[in-house]
N, C-alpha and C positions, 0 to 999 in steps of 0.2 A: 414238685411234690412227689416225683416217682423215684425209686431207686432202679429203674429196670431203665435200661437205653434205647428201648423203644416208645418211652414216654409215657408205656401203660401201665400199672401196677396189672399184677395178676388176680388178684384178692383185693376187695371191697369188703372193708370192718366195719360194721354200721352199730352205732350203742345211741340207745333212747335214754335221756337221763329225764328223772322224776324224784326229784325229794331225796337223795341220796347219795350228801354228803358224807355222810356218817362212813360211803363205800366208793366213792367214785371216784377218788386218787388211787388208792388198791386196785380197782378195775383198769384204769388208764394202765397204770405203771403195768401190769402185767401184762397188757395187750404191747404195750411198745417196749418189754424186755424182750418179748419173742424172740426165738434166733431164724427165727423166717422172716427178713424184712421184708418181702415186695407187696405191699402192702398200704393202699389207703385208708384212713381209719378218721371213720366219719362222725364226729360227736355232735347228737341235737338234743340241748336241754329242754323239756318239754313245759316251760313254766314255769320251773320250779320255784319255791317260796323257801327255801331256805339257801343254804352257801353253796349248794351245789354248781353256779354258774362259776362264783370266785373259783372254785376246787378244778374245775373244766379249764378254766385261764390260766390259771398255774404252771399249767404244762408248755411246755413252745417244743415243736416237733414238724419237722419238712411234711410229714406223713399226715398229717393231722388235717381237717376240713372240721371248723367247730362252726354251728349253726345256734340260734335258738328261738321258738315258737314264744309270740306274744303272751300267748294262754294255752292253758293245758289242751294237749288237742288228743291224747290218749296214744298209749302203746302204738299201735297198727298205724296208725296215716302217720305217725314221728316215722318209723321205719319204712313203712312206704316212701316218706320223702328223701332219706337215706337213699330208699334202692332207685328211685330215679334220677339222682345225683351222682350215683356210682358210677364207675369206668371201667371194675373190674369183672372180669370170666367171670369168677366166682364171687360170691355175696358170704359172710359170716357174719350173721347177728348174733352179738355181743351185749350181753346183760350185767349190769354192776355189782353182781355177786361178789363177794370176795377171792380175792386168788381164781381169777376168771382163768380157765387155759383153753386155749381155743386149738388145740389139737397141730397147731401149725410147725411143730419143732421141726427142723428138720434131721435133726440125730438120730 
């Protein structure tokens, strides 16, 4: 799952999904356009009740760690269980906004 040859990703991308399908292919696709790969990118649907799981599964990427909670457990403990799953230096929480940019370019 790393693209770094020390086996570590430097950066841990952590995204909580919740009911938001309608955003959360737009959010994926732009965190893994990035032109900064080293990068883990942790996705846990929180429950959701709509397609938002289907929309999550769609994607297939080395990078990717897809999880998801039996029932809604809310924002904070989805991302909590992100960051104690993580491996990287750094943590970025990633919200399904549209056209998410996470600052990571490296140009």
């Amino acid at each position: 799952m790393s693209n770094c040859k020390s086996g570590t990703n430097i950066v841990s991308v952590i995204m909580p999904v919740y009911n938001a399908e309608k955003f959360v292919s737009e959010a994926i696709s732009s965190i893994l356009n990035q032109t900064f790969t080293d990068f883990e990118f942790i996705i846990i649907d929180d429950g959701s009740t709509d397609k938002s799981w289907d929309a999550i599964q769609s994607f297939s990427d080395e990078r990717m760690i897809i999880l998801r909670n039996e029932y809604n457990q809310g924002t904070y403990p989805t991302r909590n269980l992100g960051m104690n799953l993580s491996k990287g230096k750094y943590i970025v929480k990633a919200g399904t906004i549209p056209s998410s940019h996470l600052g990571l370019d490296s140009t």
